[in-house]
C-alpha positions as CSV (number, residue, x, y, z in Angstrom):
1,X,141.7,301.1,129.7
2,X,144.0,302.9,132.6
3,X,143.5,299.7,134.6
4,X,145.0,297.4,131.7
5,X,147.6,300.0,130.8
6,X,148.4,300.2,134.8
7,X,148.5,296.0,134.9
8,X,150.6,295.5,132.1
9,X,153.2,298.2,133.2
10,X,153.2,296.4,136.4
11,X,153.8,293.4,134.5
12,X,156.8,294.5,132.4
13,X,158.2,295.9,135.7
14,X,158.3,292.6,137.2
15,X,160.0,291.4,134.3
16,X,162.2,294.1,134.0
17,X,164.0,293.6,137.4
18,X,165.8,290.5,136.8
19,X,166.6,292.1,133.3
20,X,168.2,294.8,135.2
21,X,170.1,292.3,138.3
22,X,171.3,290.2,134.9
23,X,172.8,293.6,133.7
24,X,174.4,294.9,137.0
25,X,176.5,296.8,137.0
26,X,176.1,299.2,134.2
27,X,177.9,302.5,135.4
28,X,180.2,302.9,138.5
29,X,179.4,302.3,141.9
30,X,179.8,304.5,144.9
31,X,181.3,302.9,148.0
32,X,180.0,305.2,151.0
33,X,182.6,305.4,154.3
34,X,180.9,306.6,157.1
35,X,184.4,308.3,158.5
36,X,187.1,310.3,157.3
37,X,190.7,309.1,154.7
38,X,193.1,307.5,156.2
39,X,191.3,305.5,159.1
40,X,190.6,301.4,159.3
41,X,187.1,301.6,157.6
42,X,188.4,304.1,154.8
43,X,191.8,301.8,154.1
44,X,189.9,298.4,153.7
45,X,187.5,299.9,151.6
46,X,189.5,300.9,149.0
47,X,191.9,297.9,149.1
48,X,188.7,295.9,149.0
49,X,187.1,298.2,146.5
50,X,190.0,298.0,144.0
51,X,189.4,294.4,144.0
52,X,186.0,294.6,143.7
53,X,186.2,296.6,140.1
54,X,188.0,293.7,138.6
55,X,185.5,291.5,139.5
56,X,182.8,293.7,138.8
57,X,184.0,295.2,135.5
58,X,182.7,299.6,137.3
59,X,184.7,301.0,139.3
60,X,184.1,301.2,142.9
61,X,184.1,304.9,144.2
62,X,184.8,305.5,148.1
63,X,183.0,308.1,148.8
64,X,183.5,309.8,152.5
65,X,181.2,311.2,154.7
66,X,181.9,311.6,158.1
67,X,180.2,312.9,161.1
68,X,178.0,311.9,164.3
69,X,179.8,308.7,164.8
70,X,179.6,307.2,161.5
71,X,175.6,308.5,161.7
72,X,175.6,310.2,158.6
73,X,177.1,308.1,156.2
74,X,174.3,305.7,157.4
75,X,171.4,307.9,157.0
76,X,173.3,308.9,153.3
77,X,173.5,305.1,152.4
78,X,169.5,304.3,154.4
79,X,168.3,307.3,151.8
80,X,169.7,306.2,149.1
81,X,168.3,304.6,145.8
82,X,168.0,300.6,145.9
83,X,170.0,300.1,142.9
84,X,172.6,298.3,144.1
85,X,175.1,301.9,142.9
86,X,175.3,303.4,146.2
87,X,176.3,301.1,148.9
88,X,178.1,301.1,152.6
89,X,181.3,300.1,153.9
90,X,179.4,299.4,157.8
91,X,181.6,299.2,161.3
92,X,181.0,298.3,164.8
93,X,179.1,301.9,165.1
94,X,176.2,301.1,163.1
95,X,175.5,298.4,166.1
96,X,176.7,300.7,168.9
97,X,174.7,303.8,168.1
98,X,171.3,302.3,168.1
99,X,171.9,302.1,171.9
100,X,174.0,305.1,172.1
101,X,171.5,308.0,170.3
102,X,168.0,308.5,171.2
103,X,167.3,309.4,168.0
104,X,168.4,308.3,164.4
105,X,167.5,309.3,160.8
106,X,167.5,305.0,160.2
107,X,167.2,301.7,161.4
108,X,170.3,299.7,161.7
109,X,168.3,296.4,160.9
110,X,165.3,297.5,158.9
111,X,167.6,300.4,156.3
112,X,169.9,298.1,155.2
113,X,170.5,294.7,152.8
114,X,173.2,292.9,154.7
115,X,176.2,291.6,151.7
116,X,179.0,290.0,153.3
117,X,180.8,290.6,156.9
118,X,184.4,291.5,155.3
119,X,186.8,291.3,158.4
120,X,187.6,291.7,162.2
121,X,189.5,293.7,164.1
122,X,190.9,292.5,167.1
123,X,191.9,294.8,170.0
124,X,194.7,294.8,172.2
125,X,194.9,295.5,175.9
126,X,198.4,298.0,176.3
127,X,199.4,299.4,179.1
128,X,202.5,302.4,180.0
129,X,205.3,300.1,181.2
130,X,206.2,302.2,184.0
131,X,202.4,300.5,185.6
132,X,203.7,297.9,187.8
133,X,202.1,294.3,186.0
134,X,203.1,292.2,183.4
135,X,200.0,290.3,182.9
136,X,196.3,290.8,183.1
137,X,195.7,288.9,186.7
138,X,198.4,291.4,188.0
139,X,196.5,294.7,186.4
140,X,193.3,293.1,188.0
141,X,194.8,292.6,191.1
142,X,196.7,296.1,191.4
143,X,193.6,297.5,190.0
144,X,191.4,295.8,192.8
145,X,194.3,297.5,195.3
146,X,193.8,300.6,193.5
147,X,189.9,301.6,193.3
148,X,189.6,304.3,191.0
149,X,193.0,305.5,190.2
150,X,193.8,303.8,187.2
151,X,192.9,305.8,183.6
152,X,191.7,303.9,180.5
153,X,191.4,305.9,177.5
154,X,189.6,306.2,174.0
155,X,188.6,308.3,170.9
156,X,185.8,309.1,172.3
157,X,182.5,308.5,174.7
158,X,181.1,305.2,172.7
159,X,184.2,304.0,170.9
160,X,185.3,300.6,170.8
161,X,187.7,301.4,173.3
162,X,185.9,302.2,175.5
163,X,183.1,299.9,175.4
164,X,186.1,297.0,175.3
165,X,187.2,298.6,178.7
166,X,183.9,298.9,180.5
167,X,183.2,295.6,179.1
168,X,186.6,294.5,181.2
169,X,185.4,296.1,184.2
170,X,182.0,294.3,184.6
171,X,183.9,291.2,184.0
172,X,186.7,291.6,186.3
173,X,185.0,293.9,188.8
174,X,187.4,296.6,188.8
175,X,187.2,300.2,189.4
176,X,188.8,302.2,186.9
177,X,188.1,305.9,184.7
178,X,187.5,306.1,181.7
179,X,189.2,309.1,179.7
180,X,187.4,310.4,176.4
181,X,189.5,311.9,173.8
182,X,189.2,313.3,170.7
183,X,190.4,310.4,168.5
184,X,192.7,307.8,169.1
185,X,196.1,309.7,168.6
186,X,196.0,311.9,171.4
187,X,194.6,309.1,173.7
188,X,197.9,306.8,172.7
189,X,200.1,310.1,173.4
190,X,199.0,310.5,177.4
191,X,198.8,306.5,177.5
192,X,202.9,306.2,176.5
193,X,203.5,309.7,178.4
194,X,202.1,308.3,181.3
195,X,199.1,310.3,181.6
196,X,196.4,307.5,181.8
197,X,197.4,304.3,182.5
198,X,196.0,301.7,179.9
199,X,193.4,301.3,176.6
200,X,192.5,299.3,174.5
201,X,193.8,299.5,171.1
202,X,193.5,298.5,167.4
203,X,196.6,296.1,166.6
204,X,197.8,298.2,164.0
205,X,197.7,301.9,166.0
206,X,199.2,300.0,169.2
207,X,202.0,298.1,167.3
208,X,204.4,300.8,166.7
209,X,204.4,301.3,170.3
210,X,204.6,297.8,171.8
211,X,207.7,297.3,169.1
212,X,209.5,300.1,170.5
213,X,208.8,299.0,173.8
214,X,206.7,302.5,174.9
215,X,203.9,300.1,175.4
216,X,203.4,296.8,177.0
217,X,200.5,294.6,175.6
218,X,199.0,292.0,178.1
219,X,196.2,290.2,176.1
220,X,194.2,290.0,173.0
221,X,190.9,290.9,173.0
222,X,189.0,288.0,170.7
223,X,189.2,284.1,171.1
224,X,192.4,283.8,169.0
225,X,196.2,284.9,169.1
226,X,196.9,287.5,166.9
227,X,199.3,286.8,163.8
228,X,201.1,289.9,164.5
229,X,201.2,289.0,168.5
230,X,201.9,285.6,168.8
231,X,203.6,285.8,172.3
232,X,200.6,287.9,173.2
233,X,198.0,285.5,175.2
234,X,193.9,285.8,174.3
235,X,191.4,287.5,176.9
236,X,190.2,283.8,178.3
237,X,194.2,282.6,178.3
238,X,195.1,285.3,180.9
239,X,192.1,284.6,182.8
240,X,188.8,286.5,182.1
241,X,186.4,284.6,180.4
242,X,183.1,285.8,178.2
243,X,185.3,288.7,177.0
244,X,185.7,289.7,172.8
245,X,185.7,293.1,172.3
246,X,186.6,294.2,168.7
247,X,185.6,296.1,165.7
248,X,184.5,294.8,162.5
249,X,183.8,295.6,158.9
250,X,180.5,294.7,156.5
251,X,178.8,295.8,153.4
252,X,175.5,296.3,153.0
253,X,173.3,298.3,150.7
254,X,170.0,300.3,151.2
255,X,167.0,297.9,152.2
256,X,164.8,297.0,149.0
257,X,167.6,296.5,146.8
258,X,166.6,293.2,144.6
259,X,168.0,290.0,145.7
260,X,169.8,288.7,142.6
261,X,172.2,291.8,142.8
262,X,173.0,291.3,146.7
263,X,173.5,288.1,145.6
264,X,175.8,289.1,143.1
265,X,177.4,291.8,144.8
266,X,178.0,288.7,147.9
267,X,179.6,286.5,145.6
268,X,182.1,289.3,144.4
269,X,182.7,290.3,148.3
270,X,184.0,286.9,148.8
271,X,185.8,286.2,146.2
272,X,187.8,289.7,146.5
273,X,188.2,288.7,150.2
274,X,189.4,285.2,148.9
275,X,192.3,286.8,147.0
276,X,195.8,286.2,148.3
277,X,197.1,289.4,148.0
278,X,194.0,290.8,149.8
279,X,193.9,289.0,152.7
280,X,197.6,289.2,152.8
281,X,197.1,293.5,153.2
282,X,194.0,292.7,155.6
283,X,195.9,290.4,157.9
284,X,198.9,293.0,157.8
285,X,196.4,295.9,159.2
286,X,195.6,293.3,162.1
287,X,192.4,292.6,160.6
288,X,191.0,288.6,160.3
289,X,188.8,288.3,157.0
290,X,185.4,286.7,157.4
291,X,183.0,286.5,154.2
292,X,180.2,285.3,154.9
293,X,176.7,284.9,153.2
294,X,174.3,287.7,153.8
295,X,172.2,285.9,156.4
296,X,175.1,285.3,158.2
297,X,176.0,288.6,158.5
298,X,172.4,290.0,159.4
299,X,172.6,287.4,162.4
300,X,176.1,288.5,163.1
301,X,174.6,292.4,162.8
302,X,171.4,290.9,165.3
303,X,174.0,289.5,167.8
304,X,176.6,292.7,167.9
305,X,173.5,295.1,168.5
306,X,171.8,293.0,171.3
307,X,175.5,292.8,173.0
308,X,175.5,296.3,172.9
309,X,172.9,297.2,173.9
310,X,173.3,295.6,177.3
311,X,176.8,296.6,177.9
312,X,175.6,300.1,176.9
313,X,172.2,300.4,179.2
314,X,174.3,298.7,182.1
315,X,177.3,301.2,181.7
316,X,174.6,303.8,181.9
317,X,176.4,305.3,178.4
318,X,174.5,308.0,176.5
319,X,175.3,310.7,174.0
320,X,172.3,312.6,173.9
């Protein structure tokens, strides 16, 4: 008797699932940030998540938990119930700090359902005018006349910035420092004081600065001109080639939640993304919106965490 009571709950389960991805979703759902308000991941996901509650008919609740370099929103999101009500607004980090920490409380492949890469976000190579060079082959060359005396900063030891600029020195062959900070704002107040000499920057952050002329930008950091940078030449146009160095943005939710709602939850990612008026406020913040299917972004995720990882073990980077 236990055995047929046992098989037919096991049955109605199996029915019950697609019952349940049908319904999704019933209540609200929470919309995990791995950093603190008022940054790039916290600003998409809420113009992104106010879109997503029209077209999911539950509000979409950014939650914020910050620490550890993004580390444990992920282990909140890899712990959490795979109910397709607790998912993660992912960045670059979750690719990084595989290679960065020797250990983690998740897997960045195996923890997570992939649901749609949301957008890029290219960097931008600034310099302190008062540096002598108006173009990339000129900062190489002074740089190469230079060994060692020319300061790159970041927000901190494993931060796109800084992998962007140790990415530039294995390609160009340059000898430079690099210059941790504590976030990004006191990094760009040395670079326009003069205190370091160069970084590489988010569009958005660098832009007040290059408009007022306290900055001068010399290349983009991806494979395309920059909307809000036009006069600004790519990476490969000034010269160095097999460089793209940027952030992005994706969703995902905790591995093991059913397919139908990823599914579902992926077709309302892209159609948010497809909006006018949201891709108008992404491309404003610098940002180039993707949306893709979620294979695409788990081989995107593959890609990103293999790049890392060599640029990482060759820098000889580590954080603990």
């Amino acid at each position: 008797m236990r055995k047929m009571i046992c098989a037919l709950g096991a049955s109605l389960c199996l029915f019950a699932a697609p019952v349940h991805a049908a319904d999704y979703p019933t209540q609200p759902i929470k919309l995990v940030v791995p950093f603190a308000p008022g940054g790039s991941v916290d600003t998409v996901s809420r113009i992104v998540g106010q879109e997503l509650t029209k077209e999911l008919g539950q509000s979409i609740v950014v939650e914020n938990r910050a620490g550890a370099g993004g580390n444990i929103g992920f282990e909140a999101v890899a712990a959490a119930a795979p109910d397709g009500y607790t998912l993660l607004m992912a960045s670059s980090p979750l690719a990084v700090n595989v290679s960065l920490y020797k250990k983690l409380g998740y897997d960045p492949v195996k923890s997570f359902a992939p649901i749609s890469l949301v957008a890029l976000q290219p960097n931008v190579l600034v310099v302190n005018p008062e540096l002598p060079v108006k173009s990339v082959a000129e900062l190489i060359a002074y740089a190469k006349a230079n060994p060692g005396k020319l300061n790159f900063g970041s927000s901190g030891l494993g931060a796109s910035q800084h992998l962007a600029g140790e990415l530039f020195k294995r390609r160009t062959g340059v000898d430079m420092v690099h210059v941790a900070y504590r976030g990004g704002g006191p990094a760009m107040t040395d670079l326009v004081a003069g205190r370091i000499q160069l970084m590489f920057e988010t569009i958005p952050s660098a832009m007040p600065y290059i408009s007022s002329g306290q900055l001068r930008p010399l290349a983009v950091t991806v494979d395309k001109r920059s909307a809000q940078l036009p006069d600004v030449p790519t990476m490969a146009e000034a010269g160095v080639t097999d460089f793209v160095a940027r952030g992005w943005l994706g969703m995902a939710a905790p591995a093991g939640t059913p397919q139908p709602i990823i599914d579902k939850l992926n077709a309302a990612v892209v159609k948010a993304l497809a909006e006018p008026a949201v891709a108008k406020r992404l491309t404003e913040l610098g940002l180039v919106v993707q949306g893709t299917s979620p294979a695409e972004f788990a081989s995107f995720l593959d890609s990103e965490i293999a790049s890392f990882h060599t640029l990482i073990t060759e820098a000889h980077i580590t954080l603990n």
